[in-house]
C-alpha positions as CSV (number, residue, x, y, z in Angstrom):
1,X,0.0,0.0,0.0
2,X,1.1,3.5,-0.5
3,X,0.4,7.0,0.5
4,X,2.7,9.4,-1.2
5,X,3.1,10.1,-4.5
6,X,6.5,8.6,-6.8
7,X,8.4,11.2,-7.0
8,X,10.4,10.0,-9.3
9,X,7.6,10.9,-11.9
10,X,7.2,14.6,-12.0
11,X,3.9,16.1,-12.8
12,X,3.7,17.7,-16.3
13,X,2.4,21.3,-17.0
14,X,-0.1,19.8,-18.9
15,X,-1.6,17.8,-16.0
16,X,-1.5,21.1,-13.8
17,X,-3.4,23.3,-16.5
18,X,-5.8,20.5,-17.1
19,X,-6.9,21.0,-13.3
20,X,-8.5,24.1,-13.9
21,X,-10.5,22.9,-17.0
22,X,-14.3,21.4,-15.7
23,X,-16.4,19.6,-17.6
24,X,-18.1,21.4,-20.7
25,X,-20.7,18.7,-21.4
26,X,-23.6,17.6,-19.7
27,X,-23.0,14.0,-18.7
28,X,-24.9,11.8,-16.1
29,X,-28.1,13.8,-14.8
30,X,-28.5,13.0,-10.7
31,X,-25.3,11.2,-10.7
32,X,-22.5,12.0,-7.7
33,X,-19.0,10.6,-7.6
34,X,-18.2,9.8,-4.2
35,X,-14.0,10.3,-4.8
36,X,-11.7,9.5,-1.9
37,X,-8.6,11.9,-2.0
38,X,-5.9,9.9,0.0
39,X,-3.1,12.5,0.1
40,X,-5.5,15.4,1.1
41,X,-7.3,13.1,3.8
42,X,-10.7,13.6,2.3
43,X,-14.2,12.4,0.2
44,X,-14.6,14.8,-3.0
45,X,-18.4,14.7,-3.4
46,X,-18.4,15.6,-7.5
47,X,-22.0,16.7,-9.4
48,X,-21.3,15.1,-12.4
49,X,-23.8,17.0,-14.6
50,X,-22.7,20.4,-13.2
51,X,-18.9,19.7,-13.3
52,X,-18.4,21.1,-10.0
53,X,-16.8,19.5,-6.4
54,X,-20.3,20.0,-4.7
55,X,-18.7,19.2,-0.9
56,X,-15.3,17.9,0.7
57,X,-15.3,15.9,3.2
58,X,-12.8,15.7,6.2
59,X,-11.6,11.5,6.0
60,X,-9.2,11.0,8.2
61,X,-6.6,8.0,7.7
62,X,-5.5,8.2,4.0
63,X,-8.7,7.1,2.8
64,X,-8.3,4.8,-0.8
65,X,-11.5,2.1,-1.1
66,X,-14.9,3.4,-1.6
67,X,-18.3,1.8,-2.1
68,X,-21.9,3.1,-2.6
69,X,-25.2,1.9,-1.9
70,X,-28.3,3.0,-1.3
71,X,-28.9,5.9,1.4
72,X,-24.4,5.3,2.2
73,X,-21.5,5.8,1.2
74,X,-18.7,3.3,3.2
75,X,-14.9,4.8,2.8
76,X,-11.6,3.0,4.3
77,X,-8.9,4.3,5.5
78,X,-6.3,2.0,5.3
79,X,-3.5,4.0,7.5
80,X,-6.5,4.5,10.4
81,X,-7.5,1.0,10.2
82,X,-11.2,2.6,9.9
83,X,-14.5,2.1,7.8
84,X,-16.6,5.3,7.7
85,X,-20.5,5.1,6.6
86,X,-22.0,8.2,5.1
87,X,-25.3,9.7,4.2
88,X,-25.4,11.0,0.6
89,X,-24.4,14.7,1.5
90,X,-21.7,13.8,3.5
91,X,-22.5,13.1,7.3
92,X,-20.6,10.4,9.0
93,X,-23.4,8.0,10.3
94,X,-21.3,5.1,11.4
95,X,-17.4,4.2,12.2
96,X,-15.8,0.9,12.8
97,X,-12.2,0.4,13.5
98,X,-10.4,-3.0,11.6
99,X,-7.4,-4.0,13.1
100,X,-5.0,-5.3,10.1
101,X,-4.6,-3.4,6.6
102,X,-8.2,-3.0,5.3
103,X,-8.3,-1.4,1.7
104,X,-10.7,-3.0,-0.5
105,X,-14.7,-2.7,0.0
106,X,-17.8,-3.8,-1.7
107,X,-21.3,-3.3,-0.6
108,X,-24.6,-5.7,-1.3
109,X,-27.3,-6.9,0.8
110,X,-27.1,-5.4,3.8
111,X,-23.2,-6.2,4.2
112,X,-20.2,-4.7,4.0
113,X,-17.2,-6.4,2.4
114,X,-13.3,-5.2,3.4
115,X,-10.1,-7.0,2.3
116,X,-7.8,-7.0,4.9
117,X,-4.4,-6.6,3.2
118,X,-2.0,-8.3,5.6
119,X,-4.1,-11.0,7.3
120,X,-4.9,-12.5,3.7
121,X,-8.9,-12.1,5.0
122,X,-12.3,-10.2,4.3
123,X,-14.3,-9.4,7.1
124,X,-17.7,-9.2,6.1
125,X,-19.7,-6.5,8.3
126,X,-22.9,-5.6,9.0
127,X,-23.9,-2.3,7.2
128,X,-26.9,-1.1,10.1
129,X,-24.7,-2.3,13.1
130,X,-21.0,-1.7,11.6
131,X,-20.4,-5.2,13.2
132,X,-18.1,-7.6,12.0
133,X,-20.4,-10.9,12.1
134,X,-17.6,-13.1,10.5
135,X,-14.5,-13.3,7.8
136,X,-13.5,-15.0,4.5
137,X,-10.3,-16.8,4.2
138,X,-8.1,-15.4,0.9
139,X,-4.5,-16.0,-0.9
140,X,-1.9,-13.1,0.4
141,X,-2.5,-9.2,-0.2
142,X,-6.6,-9.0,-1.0
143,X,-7.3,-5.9,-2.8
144,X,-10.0,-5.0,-5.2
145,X,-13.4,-6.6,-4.2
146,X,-16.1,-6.8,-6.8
147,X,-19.8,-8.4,-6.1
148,X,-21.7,-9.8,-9.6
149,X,-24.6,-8.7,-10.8
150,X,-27.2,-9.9,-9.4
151,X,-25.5,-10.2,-6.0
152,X,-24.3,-14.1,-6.5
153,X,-20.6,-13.8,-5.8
154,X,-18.2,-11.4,-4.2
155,X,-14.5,-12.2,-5.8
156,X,-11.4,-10.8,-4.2
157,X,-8.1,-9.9,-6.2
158,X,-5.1,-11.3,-4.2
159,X,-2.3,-9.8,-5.5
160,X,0.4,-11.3,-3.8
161,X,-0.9,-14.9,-4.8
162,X,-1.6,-14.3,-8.2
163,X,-5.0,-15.0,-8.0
164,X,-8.2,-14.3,-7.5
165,X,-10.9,-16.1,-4.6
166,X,-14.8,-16.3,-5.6
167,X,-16.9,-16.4,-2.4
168,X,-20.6,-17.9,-2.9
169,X,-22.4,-15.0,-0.9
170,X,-25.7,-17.3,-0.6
171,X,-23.9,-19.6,1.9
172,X,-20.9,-17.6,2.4
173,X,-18.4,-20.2,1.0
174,X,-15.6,-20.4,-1.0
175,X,-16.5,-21.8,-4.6
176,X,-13.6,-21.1,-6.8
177,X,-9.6,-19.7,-7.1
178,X,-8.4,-18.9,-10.2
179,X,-4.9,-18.0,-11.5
180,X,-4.5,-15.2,-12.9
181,X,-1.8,-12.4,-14.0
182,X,0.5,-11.3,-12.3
183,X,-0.2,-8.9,-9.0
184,X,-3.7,-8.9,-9.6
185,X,-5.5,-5.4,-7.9
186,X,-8.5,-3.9,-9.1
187,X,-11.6,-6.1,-10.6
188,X,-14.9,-5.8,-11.8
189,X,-18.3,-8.2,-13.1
190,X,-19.3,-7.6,-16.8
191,X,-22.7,-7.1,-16.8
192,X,-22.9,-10.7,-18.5
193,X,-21.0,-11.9,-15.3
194,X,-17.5,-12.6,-16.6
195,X,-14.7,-10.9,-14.4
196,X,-12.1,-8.5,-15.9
197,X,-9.0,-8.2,-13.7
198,X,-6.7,-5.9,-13.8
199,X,-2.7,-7.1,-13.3
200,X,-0.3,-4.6,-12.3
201,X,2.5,-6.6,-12.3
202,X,2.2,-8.0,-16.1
203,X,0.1,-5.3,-17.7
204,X,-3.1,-7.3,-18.7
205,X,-6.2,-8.2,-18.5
206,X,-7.5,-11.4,-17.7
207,X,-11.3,-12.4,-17.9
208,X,-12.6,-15.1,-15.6
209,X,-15.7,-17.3,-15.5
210,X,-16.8,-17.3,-11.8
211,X,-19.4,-20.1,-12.2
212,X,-16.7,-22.4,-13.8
213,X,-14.3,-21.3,-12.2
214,X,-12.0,-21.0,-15.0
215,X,-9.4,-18.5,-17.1
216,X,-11.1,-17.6,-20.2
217,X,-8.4,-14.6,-21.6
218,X,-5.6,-12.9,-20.6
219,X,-5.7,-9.8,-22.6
220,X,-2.8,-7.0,-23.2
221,X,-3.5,-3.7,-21.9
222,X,-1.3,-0.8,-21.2
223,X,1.3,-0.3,-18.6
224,X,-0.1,-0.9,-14.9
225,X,-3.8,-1.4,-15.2
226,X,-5.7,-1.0,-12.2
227,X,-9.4,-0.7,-12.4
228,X,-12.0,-1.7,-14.9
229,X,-15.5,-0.4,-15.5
230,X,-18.4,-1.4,-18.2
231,X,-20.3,1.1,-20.3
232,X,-22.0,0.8,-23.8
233,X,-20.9,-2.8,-24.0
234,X,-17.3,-2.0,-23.8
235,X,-14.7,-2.6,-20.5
236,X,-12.4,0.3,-19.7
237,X,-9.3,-0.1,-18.0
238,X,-7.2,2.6,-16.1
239,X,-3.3,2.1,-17.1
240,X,-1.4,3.7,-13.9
241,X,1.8,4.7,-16.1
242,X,0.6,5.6,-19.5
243,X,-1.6,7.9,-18.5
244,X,-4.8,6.3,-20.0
245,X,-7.5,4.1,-20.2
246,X,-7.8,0.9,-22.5
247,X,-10.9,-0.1,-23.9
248,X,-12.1,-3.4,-24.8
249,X,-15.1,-4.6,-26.9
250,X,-17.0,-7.3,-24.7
251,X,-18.1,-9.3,-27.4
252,X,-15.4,-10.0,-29.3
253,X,-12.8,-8.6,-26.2
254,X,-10.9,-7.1,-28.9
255,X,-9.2,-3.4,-28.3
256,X,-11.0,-0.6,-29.8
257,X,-9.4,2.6,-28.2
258,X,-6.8,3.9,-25.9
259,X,-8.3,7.2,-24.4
260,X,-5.6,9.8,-22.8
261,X,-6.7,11.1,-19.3
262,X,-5.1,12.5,-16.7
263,X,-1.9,11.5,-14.8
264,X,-1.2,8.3,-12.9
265,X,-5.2,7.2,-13.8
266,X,-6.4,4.7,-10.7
267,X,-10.5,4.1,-10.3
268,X,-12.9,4.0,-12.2
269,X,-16.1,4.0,-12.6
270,X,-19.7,4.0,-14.8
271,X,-22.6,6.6,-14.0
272,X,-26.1,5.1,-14.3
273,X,-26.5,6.8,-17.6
274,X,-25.0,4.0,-19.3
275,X,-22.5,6.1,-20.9
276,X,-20.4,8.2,-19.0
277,X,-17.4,6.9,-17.4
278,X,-15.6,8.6,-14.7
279,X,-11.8,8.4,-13.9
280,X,-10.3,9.8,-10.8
281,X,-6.4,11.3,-11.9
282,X,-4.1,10.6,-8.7
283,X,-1.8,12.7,-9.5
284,X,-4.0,15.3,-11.5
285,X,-6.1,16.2,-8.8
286,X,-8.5,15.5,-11.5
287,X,-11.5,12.9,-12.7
288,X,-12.1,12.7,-16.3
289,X,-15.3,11.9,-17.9
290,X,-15.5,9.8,-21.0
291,X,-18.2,9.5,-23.6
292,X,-18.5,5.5,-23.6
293,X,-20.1,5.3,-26.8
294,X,-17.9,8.0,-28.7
295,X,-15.0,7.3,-27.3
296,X,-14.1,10.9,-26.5
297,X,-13.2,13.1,-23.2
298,X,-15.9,15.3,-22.3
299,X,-14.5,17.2,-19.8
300,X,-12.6,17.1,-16.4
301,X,-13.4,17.8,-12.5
302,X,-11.2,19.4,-10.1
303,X,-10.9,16.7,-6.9
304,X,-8.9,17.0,-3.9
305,X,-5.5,15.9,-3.4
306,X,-4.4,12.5,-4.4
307,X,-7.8,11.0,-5.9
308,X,-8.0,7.4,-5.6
309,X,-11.5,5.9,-5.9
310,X,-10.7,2.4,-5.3
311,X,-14.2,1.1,-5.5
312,X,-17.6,1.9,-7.0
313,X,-17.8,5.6,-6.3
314,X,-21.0,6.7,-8.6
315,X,-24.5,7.1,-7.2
316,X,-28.0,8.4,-7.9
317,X,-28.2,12.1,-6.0
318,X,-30.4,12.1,-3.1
């Protein structure tokens, strides 16, 4: 885990200028982007249609996963060992302190879902109490967590195994671990239920069948991919050190596009339009918003410092 910037990649002038640019299009009606800025120790609460940072947030802890749900918004800091729930415009309803390395965090049914990054574990939490009622074995270094469509599994990338663990959420059990690339981070459910995981460590892609539990591709992206979102029946994919995202057709998983965003690109996101994806710029101090079906930038949000996003960050406004 880290919590400063490499500064062995300095930030261009182009980056810094493109902070002061907001977005020119309208784009997702209603939707907010719940953004966690590690570095600034904070939750950017972005209008999407307006273009405009509607609220920050104090988040103590350098705050980096993020999940939505109905009514809440549940943030972890990984260097205070907290989970935070919020209401919509911002008020901390609910804290509970995790003992370990918790960074990852998914949300469905009623219960919460953190990776605990050195005990090789998810706790799974009540989302009412902020209880932990009981935890999920892993491989080594659980990041991203991702829940299906539909609510059927919860898979967990564990990067320092290689691999990735499928959970059953009915009963709770494991059902499946599958190999994947190398240093596996952020993941994501195609809305046909494959899983796309991102590999840091040998810049791909690879897509999963949970059911079967099986590798289906491994796909070349750009350098560092991180997190992957769905949009106008393409998968995008944030490459950390190229400064873009990738895109992928999902029916024939070929690549169509590599879109240029801001610097050191990390989560991502889609926004219940169907079309607009959202990408939060680490070292921009930036999200840019992408036109999923053209293919084209549409415009950029100021965020503040050190935008992470390491979740599903988009909701309906309240």
């Amino acid at each position: 885990m880290r919590w400063s910037r490499d500064l062995a990649r300095p930030r261009p002038l182009a980056a810094l200028a493109a902070l002061l640019a907001l977005a020119a299009a309208p784009a997702a009606a209603g939707d907010l982007a719940y953004v966690t800025v590690q570095n600034g120790d904070g939750l950017s609460i972005l209008d999407l249609a307006a273009g405009t940072e509607r609220a920050r947030i104090d988040v103590t802890g350098k705050p980096a996963g993020v999940a939505v749900a109905p009514g809440a918004v549940f943030v972890v800091s990984p260097e205070g060992k907290t989970l935070r729930r919020f209401d919509p415009a911002g008020a901390e309803t609910g804290r509970l302190a995790l003992e370990g390395g918790p960074m990852g965090v998914a949300v469905t049914g009623g219960r919460v879902f953190v990776s605990d990054w050195y005990n090789a574990r998810i706790w799974v939490i009540d989302a009412a109490a902020m209880t932990v009622t009981t935890e999920l074995a892993t491989g080594s270094a659980p990041a991203g967590l991702a829940v299906s469509p539909g609510g059927r599994w919860l898979a967990s990338a564990d990067r320092d195994a290689d691999q990735v663990s499928v959970f059953d959420l009915a009963t709770l059990g494991l059902h499946a671990r599958v190999s994947v690339g190398s240093r596996p981070f952020g993941l994501g459910f195609a809305p046909d239920g494959r899983l796309f995981v991102g590999n840091v460590g040998s810049d791909d892609v690879s897509v999963l069948d949970p059911e079967a539990g099986t590798l289906l591709r491994t796909l070349p992206v750009g350098t560092r991919p991180y997190g992957v979102a769905f949009a106008a029946g393409r998968a995008f994919v944030t490459n950390q050190y190229a400064d873009t995202v990738s895109v992928l057709d999902l029916a024939t998983l070929a690549p169509q596009a590599e879109i240029a965003v801001g610097e050191y690109p990390e989560g991502i996101d889609s926004a219940g339009d169907g079309r607009t994806v959202v990408v939060a710029n680490w070292f921009s101090n930036s999200v840019t918003l992408i036109d999923a079906e053209t293919l084209t930038v549409t415009g950029e949000i100021e965020t503040g410092d050190g935008p992470r996003a390491f979740g599903r960050f988009i909701a309906k406004a309240p």
